[in-house]
N, CA, C and O of each residue as an XYZ file, in Angstrom:
352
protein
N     -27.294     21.591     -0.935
C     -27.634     21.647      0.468
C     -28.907     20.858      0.728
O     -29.715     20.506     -0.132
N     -28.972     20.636      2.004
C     -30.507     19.458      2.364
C     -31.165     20.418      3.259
O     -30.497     21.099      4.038
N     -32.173     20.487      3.202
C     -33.488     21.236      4.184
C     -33.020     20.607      5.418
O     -32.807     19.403      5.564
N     -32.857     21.662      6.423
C     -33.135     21.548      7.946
C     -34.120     21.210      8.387
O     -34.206     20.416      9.324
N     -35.097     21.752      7.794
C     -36.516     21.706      8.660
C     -37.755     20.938      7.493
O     -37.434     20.708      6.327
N     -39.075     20.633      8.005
C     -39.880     19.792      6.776
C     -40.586     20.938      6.069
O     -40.671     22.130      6.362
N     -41.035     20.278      5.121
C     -41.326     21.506      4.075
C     -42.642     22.340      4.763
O     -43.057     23.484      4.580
N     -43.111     21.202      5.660
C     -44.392     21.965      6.294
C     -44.013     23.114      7.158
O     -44.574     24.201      7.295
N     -42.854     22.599      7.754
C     -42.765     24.026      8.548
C     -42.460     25.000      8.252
O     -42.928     26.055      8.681
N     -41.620     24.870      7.465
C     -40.867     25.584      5.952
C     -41.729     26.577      6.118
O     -41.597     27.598      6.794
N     -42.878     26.122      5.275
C     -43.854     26.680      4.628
C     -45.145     27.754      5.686
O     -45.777     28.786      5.465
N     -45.014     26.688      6.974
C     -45.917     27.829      7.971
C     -45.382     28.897      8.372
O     -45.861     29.968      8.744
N     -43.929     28.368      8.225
C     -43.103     29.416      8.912
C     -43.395     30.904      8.348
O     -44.073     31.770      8.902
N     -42.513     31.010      6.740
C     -43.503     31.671      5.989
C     -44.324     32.807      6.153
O     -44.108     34.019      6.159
N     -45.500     31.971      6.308
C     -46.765     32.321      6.443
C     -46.987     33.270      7.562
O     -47.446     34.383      7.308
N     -46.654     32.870      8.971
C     -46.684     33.383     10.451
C     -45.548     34.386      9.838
O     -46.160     35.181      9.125
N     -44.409     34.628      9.819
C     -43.351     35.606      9.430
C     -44.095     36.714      8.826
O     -44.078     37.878      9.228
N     -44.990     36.086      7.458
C     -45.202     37.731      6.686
C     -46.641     38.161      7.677
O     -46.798     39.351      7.951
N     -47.320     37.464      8.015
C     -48.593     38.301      8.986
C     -47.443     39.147     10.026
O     -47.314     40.366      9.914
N     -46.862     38.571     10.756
C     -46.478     38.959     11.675
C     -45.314     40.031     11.381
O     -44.890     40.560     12.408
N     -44.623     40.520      9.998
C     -44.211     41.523     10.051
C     -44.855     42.667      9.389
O     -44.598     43.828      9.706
N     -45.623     42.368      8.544
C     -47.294     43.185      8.359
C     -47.536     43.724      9.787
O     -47.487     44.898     10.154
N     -47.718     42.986     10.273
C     -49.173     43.322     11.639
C     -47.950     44.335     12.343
O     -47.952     45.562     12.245
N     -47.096     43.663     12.944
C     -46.380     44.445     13.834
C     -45.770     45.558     13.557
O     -45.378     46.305     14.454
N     -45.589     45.848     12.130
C     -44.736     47.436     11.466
C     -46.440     48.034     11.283
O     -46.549     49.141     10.757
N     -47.700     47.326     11.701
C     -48.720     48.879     11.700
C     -48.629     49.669     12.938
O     -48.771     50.859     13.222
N     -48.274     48.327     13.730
C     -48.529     48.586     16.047
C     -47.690     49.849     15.936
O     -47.982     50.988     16.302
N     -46.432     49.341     15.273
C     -44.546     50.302     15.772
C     -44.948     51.295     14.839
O     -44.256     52.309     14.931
N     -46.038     51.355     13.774
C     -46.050     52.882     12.769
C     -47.014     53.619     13.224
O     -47.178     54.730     12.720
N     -48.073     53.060     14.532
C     -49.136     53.828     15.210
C     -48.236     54.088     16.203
O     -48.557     55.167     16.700
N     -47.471     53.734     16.628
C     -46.433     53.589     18.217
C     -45.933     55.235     17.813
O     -46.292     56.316     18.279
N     -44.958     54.884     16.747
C     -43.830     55.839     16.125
C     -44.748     57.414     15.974
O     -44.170     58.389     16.453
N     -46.219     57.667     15.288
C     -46.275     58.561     15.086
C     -47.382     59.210     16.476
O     -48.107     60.199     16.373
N     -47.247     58.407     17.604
C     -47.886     58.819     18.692
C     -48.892     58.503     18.569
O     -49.390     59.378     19.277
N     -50.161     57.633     18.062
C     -51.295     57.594     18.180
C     -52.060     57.528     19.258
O     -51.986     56.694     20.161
N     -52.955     58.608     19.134
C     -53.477     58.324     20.655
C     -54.134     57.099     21.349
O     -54.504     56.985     22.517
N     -54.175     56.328     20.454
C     -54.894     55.230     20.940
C     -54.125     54.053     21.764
O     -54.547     53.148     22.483
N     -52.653     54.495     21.305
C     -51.695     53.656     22.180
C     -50.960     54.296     22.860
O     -50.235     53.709     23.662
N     -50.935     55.396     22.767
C     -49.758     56.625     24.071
C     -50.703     57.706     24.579
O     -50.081     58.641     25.082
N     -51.854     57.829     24.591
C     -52.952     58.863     25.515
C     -53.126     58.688     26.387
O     -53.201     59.665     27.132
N     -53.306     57.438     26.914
C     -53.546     57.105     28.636
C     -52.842     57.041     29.350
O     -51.653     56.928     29.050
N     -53.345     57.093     30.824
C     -52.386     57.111     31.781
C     -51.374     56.020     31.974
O     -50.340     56.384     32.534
N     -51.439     55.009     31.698
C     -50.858     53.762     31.669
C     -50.363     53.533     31.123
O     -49.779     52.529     31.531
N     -49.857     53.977     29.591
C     -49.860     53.391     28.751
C     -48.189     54.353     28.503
O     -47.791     55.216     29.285
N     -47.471     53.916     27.265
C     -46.360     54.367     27.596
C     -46.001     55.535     27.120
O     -46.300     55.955     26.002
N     -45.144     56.282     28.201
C     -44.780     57.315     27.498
C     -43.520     57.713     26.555
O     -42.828     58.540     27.148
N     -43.253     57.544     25.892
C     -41.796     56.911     24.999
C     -42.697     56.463     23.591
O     -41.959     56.072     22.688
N     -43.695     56.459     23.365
C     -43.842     55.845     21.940
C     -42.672     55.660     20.715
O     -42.662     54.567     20.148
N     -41.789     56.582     20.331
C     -40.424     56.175     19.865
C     -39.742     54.884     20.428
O     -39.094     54.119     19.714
N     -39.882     54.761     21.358
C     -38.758     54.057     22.352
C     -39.357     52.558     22.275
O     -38.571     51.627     22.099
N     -40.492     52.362     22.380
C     -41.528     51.456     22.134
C     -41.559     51.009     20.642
O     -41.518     49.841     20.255
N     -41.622     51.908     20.018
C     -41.367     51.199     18.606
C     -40.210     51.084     17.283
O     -40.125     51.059     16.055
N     -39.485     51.040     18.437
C     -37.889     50.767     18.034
C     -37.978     49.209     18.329
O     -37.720     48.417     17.422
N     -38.244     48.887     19.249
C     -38.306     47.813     20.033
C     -38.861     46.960     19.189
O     -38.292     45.962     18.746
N     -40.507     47.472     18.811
C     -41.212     46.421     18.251
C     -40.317     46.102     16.462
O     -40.006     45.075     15.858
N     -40.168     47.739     16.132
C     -39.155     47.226     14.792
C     -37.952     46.045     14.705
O     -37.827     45.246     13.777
N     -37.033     46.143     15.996
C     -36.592     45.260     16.110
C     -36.829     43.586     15.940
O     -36.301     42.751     15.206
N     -38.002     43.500     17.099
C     -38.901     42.132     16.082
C     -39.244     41.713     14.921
O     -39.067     40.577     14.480
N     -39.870     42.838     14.256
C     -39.620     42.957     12.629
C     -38.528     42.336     11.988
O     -38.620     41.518     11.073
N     -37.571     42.724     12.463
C     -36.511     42.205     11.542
C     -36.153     40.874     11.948
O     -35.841     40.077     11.063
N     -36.149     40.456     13.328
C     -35.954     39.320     13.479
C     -37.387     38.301     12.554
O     -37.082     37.362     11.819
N     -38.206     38.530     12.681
C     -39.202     38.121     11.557
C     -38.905     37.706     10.171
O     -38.986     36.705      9.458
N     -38.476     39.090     10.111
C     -37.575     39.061      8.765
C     -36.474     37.885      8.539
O     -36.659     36.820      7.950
N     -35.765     38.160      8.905
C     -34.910     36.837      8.953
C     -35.255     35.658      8.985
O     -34.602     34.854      8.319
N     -36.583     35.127      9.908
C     -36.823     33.963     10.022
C     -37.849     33.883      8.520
O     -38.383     32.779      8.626
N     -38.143     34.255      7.761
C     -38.908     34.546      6.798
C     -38.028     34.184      5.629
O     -38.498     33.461      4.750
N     -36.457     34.748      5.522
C     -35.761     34.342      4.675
C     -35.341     33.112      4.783
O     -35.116     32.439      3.778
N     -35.158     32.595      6.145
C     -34.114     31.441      6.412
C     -35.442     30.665      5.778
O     -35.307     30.538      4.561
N     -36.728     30.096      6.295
C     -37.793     29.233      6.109
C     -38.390     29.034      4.499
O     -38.753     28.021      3.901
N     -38.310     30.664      4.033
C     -38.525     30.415      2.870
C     -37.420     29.820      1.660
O     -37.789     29.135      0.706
N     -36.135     30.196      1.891
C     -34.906     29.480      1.073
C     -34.939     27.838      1.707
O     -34.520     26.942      0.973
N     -35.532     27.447      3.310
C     -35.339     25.969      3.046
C     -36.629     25.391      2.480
O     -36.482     24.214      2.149
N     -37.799     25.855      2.282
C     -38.927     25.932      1.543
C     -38.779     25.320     -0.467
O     -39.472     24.614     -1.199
N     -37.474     26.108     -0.626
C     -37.533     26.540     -1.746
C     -36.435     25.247     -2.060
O     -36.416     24.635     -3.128
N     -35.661     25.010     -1.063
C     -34.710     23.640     -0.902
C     -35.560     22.256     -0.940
O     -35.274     21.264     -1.610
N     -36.653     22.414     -0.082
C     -37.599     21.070     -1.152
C     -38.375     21.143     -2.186
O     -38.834     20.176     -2.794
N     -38.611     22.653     -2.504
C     -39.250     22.298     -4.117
C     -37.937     21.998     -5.078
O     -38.155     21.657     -6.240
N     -36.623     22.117     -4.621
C     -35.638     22.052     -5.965
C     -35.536     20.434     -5.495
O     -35.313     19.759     -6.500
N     -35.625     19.637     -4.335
C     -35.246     18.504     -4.388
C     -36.764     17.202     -4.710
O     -36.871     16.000     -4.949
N     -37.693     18.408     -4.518
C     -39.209     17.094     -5.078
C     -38.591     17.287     -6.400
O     -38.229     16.161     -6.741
N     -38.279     18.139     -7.330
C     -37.846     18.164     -8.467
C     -36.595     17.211     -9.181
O     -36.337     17.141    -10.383
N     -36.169     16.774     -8.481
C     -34.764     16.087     -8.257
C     -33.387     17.127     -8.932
O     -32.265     17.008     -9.424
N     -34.115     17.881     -8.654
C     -32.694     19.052     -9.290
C     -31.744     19.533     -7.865
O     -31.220     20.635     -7.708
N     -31.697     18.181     -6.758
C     -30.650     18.581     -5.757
C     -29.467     17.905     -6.207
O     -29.490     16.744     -6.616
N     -28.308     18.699     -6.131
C     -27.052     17.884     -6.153
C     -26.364     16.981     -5.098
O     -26.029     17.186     -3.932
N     -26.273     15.926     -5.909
C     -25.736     14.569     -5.327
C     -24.239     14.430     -5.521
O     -23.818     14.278     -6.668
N     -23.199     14.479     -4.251
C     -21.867     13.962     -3.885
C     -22.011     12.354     -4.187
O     -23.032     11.852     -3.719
N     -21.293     11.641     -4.771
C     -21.465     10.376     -5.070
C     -19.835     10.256     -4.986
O     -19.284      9.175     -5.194
């Protein structure tokens, strides 16, 4: 197979993916167990479950983009290597 994307992005991609499913499963695990610091106020929502279903959801889409970037990542280190297979 040939990389879709350049190895740079590949590679930021990555990068932004694992912060960003780190960061966001702490928001949805303060969300989930009610913390007051995000469901005490008046404004603020009342559903914390409901709210961090939502944000889990992103998570996984994260997730995914994390696998897809890192396997085409991993598609130009096998081809700087020249260990890609060639149809001739």
């Amino acid at each position: 197979m040939k990389p879709v994307v350049s190895a740079t992005n590949a590679w930021s991609c990555v990068v932004v993916s694992v912060f960003g499913i780190v960061i966001l499963s702490a928001i949805a695990g303060l969300y989930k167990s009610g913390h007051e610091e995000f469901t005490g106020g008046i404004e603020d929502p009342q559903d914390g479950k409901a709210v961090a279903g939502t944000i889990f959801t992103a998570v996984i889409v994260y997730a995914v983009f994390l696998v897809f970037c890192g396997f085409q990542g991993f598609l130009h280190v096998r081809e700087s290597r020249k260990g890609a297979i060639a149809l001739q």
